[in-house]
SETOR-244358 format. One record per residue (C-alpha): x negated, y negated, z. Coordinates in pm, whole numbers. Layout:
+--------+--------+--------+
|      X |      Y |      Z |
+--------+--------+--------+
|      X |      Y |      Z |
...
+--------+--------+--------+
# end
This chain:
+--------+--------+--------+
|      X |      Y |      Z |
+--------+--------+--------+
|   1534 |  -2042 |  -7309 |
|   1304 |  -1987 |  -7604 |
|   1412 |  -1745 |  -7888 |
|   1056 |  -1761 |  -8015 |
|    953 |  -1406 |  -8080 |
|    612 |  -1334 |  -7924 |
|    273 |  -1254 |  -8111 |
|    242 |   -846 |  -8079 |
|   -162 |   -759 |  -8046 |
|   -255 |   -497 |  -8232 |
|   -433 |   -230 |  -8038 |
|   -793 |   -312 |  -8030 |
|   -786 |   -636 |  -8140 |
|  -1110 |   -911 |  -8084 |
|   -960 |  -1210 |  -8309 |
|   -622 |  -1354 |  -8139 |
|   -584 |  -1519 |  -8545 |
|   -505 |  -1188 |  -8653 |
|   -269 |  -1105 |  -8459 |
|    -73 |  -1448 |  -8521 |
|   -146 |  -1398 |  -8939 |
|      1 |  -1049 |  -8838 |
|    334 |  -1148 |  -8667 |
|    371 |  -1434 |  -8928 |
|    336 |  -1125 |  -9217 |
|    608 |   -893 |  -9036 |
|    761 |  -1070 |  -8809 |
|   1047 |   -819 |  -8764 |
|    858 |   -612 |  -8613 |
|    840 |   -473 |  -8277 |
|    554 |   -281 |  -8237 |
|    212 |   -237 |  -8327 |
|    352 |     90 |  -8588 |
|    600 |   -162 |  -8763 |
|    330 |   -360 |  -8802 |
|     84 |   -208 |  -8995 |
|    359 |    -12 |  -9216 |
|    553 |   -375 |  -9276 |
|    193 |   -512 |  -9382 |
|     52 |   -160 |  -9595 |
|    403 |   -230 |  -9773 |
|    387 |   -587 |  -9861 |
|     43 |   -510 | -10057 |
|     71 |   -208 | -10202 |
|     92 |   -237 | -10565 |
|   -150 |   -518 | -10596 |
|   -369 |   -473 | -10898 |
|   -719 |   -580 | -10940 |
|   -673 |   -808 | -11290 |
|   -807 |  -1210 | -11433 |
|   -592 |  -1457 | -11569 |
|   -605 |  -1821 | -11573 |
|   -889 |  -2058 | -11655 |
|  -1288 |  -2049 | -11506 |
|  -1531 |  -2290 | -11605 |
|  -1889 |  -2189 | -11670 |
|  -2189 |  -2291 | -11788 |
|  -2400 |  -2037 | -11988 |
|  -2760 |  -1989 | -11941 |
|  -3049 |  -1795 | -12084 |
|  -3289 |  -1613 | -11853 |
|  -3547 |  -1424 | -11978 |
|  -3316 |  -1329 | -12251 |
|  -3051 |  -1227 | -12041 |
|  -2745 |  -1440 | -12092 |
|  -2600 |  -1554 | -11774 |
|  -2262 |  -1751 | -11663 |
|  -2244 |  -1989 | -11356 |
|  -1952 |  -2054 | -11203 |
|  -1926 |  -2361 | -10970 |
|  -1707 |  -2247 | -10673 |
|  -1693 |  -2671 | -10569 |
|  -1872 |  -2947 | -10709 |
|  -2167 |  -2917 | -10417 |
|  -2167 |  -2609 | -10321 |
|  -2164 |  -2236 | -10411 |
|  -2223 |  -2056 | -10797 |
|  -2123 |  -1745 | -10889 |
|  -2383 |  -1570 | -11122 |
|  -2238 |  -1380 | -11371 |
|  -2378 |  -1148 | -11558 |
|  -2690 |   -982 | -11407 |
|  -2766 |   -657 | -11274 |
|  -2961 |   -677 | -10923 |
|  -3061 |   -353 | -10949 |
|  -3262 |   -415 | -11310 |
|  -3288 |   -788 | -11397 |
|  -3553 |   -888 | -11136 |
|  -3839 |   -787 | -11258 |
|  -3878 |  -1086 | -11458 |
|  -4020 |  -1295 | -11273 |
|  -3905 |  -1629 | -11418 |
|  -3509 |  -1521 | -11319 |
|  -3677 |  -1465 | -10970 |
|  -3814 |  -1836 | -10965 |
|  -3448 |  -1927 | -11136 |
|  -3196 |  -1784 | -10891 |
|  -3445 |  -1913 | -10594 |
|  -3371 |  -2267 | -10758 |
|  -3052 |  -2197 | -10849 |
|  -2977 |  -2133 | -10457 |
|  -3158 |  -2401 | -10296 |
|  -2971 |  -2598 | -10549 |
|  -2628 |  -2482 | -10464 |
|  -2726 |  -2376 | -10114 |
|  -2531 |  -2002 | -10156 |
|  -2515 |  -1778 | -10488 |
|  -2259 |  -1536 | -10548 |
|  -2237 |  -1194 | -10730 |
|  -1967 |   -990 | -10859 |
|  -2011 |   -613 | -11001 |
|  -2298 |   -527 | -10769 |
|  -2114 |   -182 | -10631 |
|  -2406 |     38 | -10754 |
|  -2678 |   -128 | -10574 |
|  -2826 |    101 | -10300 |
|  -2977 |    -37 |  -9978 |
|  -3254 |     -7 | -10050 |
|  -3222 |   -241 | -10384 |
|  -3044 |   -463 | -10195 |
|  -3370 |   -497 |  -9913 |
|  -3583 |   -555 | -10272 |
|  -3355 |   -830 | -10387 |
|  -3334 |  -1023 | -10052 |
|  -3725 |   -982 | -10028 |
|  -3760 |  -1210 | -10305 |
|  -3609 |  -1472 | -10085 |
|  -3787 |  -1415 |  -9778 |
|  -3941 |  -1198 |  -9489 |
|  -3669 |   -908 |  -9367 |
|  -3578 |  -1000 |  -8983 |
|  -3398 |   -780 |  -8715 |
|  -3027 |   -834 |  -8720 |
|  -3044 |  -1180 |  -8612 |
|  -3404 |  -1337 |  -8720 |
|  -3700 |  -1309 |  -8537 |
|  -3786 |   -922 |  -8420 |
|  -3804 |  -1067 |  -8054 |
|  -3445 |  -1072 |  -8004 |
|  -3259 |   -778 |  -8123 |
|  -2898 |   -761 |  -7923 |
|  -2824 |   -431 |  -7661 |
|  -2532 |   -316 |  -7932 |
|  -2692 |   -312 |  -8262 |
|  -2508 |   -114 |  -8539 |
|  -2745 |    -59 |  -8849 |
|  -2678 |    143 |  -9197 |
|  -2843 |    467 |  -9146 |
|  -3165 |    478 |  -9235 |
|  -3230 |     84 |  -9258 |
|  -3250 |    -53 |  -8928 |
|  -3258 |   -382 |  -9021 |
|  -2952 |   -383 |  -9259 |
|  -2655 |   -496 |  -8997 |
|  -2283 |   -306 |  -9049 |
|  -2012 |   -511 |  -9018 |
|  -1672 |   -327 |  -9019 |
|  -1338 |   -435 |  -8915 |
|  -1001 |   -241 |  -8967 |
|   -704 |   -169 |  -8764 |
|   -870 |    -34 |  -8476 |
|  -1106 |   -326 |  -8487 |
|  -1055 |   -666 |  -8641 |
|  -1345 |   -814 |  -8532 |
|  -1432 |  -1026 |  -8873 |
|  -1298 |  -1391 |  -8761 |
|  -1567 |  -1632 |  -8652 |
|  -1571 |  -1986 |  -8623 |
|  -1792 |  -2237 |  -8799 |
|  -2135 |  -2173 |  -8732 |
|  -2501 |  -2117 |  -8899 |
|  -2672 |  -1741 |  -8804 |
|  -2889 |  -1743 |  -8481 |
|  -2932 |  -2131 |  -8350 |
|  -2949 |  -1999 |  -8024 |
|  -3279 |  -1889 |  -8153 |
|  -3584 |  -2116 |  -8124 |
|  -3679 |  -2014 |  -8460 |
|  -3312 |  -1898 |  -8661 |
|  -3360 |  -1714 |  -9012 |
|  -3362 |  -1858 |  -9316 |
|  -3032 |  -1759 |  -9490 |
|  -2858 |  -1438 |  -9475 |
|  -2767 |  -1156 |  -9763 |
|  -2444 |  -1015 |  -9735 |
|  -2289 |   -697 |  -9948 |
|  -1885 |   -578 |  -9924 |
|  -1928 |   -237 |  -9954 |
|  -1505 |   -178 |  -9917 |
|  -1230 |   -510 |  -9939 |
|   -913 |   -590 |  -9821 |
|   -627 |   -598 | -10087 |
|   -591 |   -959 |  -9993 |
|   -731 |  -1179 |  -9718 |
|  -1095 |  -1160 |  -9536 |
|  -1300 |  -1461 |  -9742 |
|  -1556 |  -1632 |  -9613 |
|  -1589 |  -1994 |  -9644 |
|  -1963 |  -2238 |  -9676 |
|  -1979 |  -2583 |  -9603 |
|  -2248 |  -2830 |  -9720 |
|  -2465 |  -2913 |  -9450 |
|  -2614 |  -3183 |  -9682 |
|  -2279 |  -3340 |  -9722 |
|  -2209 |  -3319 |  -9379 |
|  -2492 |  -3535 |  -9270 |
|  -2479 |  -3802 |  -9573 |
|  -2083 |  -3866 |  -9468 |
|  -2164 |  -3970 |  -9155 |
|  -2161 |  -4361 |  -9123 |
|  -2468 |  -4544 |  -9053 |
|  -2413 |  -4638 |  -8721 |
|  -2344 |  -4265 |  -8629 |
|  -2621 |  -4148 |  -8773 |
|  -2888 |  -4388 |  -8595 |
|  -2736 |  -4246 |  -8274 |
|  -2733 |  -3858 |  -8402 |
|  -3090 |  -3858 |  -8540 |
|  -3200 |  -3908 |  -8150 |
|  -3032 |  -3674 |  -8025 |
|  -3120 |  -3267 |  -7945 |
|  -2850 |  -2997 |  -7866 |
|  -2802 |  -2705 |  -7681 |
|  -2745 |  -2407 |  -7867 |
|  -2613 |  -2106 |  -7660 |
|  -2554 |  -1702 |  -7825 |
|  -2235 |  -1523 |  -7716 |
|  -2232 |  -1172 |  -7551 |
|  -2274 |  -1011 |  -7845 |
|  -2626 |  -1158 |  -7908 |
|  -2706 |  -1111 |  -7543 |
|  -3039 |   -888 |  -7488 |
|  -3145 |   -742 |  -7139 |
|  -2843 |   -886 |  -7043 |
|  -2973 |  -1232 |  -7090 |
|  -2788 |  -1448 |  -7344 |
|  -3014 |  -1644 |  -7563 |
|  -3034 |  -2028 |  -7611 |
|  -3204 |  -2343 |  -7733 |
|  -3259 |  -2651 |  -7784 |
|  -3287 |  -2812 |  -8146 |
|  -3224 |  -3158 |  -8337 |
|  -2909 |  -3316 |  -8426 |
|  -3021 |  -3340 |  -8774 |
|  -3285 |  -3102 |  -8943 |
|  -3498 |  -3140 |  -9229 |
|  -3516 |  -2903 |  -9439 |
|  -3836 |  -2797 |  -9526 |
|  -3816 |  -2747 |  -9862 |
|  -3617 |  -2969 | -10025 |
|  -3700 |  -3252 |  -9798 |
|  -3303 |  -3318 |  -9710 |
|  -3149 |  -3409 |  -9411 |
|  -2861 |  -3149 |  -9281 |
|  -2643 |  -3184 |  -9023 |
|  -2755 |  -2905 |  -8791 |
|  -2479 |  -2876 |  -8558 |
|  -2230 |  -2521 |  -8550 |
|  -1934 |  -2555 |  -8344 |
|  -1977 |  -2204 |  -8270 |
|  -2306 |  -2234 |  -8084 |
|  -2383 |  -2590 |  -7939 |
|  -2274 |  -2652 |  -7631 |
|  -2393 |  -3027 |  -7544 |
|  -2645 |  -3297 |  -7609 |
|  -2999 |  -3226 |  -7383 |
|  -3033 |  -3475 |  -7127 |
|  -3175 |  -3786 |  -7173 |
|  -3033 |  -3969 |  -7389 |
|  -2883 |  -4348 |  -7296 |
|  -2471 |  -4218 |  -7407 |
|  -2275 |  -4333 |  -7165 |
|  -2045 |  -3948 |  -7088 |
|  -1734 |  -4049 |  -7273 |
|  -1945 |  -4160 |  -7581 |
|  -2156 |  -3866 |  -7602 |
|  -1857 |  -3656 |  -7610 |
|  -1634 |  -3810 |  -7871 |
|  -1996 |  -3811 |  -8102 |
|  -2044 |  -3424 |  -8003 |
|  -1672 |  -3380 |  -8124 |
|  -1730 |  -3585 |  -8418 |
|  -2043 |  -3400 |  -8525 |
|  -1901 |  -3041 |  -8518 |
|  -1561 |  -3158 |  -8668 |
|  -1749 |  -3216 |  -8997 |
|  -1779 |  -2834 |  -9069 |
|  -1459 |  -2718 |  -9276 |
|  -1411 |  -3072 |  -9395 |
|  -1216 |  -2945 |  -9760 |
|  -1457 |  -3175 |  -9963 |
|  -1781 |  -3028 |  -9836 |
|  -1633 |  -2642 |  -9825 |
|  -1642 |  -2335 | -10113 |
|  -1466 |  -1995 | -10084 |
|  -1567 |  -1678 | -10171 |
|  -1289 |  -1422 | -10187 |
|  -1475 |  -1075 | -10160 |
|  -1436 |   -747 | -10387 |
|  -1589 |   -432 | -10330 |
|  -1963 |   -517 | -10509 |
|  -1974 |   -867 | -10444 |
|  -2265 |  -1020 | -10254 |
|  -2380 |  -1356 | -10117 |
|  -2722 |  -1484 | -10065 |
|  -2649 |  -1831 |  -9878 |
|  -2934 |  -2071 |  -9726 |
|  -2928 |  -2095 |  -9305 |
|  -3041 |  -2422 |  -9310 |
|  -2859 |  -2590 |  -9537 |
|  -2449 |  -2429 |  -9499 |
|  -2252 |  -2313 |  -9240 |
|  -1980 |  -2064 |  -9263 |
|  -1733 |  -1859 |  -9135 |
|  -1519 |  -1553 |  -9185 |
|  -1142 |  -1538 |  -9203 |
|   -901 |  -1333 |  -8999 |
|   -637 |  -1260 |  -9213 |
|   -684 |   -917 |  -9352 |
|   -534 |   -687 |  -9070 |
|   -478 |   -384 |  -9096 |
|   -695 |   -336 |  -9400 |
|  -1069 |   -248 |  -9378 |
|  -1338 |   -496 |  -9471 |
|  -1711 |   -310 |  -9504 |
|  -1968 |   -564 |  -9503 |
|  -2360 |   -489 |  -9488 |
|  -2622 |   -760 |  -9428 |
|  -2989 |   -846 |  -9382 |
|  -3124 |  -1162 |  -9256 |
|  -3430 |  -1316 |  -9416 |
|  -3678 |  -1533 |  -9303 |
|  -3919 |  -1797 |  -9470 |
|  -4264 |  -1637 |  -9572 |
|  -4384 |  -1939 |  -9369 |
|  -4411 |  -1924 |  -9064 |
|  -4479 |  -2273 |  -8973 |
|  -4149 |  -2362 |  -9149 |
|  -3908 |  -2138 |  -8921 |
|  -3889 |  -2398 |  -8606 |
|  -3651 |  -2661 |  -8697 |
|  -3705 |  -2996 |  -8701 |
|  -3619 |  -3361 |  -8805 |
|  -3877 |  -3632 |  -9005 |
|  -3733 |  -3946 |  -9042 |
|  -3948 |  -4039 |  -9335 |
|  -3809 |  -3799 |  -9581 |
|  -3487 |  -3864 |  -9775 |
+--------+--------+--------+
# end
């Protein structure tokens, strides 16, 4: 007979990874109340402090003297040093963090606590168009919860009533025919320890692909399919998009292809069954790959403005009991012509 101890669930909770992070934390526990006071032990006492080494490189911005922190050598800069609430009205830092994030696919910024909602719609607006909670103003899901007052701004809470924050890899919306552009996210309150959120390079995902795999990918479309959540009428969304996308401004080929969402190659293509399924497993196994990944560990302040097209991401489920108060809006591109995705062979 086993002597494995079992995984307790806490009460209300979506993500089964919590509640195996939360056995592993107190596992001499032997109830959901042991839990949470084992856990609440273990972390009080931690202290908000830097030590240790960070590389930057400085910049000048309209006079405003900026640090950038590379989170990984592709992928994801942390811009210190500006105030979102003040520092855009110049409109050459405007043209300079737009770059800066197509560059580097998502920004980061620390210190942002003061920032109101409504400074936070006027920063993402110099990215793109405000959407509904998940893109185009078409779909908006039968359980929306929105910040009071801003009905576009989505609130994401979880806590120990409701850890709900884990997600798998995946861009925002595919199951759209037209998904945003990138997303802006805000942590109103943190965890102690625990609930990052990881971005991998969609670029690099694509250009690590082998030849051979990629002359069969680029003919391929998949099926994209929403969860419950996202269903609307009580009709769950879906569609069907390329294998790899071009994105339309920088020209680059991405791997377009979230684990999360697609379910299968569309019909007619000449794979033989077994084939198409060990490429479909091959294609979503690139997300998370540690060479094409960044993490962001959140603080209360901190927020994220990462491109749709070009990363995918996911959050981790790690954090239980403690409360993690997120806020986002989801932008898309000014134009419209560019919101459909697709694939051109002839660019780079």
């Amino acid at each position: 007979m086993s002597s494995t101890k079992p995984v307790i669930t806490p009460q209300h909770i979506i993500a089964p990874q919590m509640a195996v992070v939360a056995t592993s934390r107190a596992p001499a526990a032997s109830d959901h109340s042991e839990q949470v006071d084992a856990i609440r032990a273990q972390d009080a006492g931690l202290t908000a402090g830097q030590f240790g080494t960070v590389y930057f490189k400085p910049v000048t911005v309209g006079g405003i003297e900026l640090k950038l922190e590379p989170l990984q050598p592709s992928i994801g800069t942390v811009v210190h040093g500006i105030d979102l609430a003040k520092d855009l009205d110049d409109p050459d830092m405007v043209s300079f963090l737009r770059e800066l994030w197509l560059d580097r696919r998502v920004i980061m910024f620390r210190n942002q606590a003061h920032l109101t909602r409504r400074e936070m719609v006027n920063f993402a607006e110099n990215f793109g168009e405000i959407g509904a909670h998940h893109g185009e103003r078409d779909h908006v899901p039968d359980l929306p919860t929105s910040a009071p007052g801003f009905p576009d701004m989505l609130v994401l809470k979880s806590g120990e009533k409701r850890a709900g924050a884990a997600s798998g890899w995946h861009s925002d919306a595919t199951w759209s025919t037209r998904p945003p552009m990138g997303s802006v996210l805000i942590c109103r309150e943190a965890p102690p320890v625990g609930g990052d959120t990881s971005f991998c390079d969609a670029y690099s995902m694509w250009n690590g692909l082998s030849d051979e795999t990629k002359a069969k990918a680029e003919r391929l479309q998949a099926l994209h399919v929403g969860q419950t959540h996202h269903a609307m009428g009580g009709e769950t969304p879906s569609a069907v998009h390329p294998v790899p996308r071009t994105h339309p401004e920088t020209g680059r080929t991405t791997l377009f292809m979230p684990r999360s969402f697609v379910r299968k190659f569309v019909d007619g293509h000449d794979l033989e069954a077994n084939e198409a399924q060990a490429l479909l497993a091959e294609l979503v196994d690139q997300a998370g790959r540690p060479e094409y990944t960044c993490r962001f560990r959140w603080t209360a302040g901190s927020l994220a403005i990462w491109d749709n097209r070009a990363v995918q991401h996911r959050a981790t489920a790690d954090f239980w009991p403690h409360t993690r108060l997120m806020e986002r809006l989801t932008i898309l591109d000014y134009e419209q012509d560019r919101r459909v995705p697709y694939y051109d062979p002839t660019w780079t």
